[in-house]
N, C-alpha and C positions, 0 to 999 in steps of 0.2 A: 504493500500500500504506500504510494506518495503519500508526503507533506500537505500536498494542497488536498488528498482526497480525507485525508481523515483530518483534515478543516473542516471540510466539507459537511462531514458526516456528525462532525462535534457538534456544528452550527444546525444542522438539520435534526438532530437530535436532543438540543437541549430543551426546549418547548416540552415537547413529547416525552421526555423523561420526567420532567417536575411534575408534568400532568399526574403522571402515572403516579409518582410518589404522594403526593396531594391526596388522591381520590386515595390511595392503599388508607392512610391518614383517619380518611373521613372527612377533608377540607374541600373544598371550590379552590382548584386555582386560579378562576379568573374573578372570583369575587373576595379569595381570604386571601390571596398572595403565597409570602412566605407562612 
């Protein structure tokens, strides 16, 4: 894997990771945040 692809992948994945973690939680991540 390049440099630039696992940027790529970090940036297109960080959204989609907190989601996940959030809702595991029990929190909104677009209305509790962190």
């Amino acid at each position: 894997m390049t440099d630039s692809a696992a940027a790529a992948i970090s940036q297109s994945e960080a959204i989609p990771m907190k989601t996940k973690t959030n809702t595991k939680a029990g929190a909104s991540p677009w209305l509790e945040g962190d």
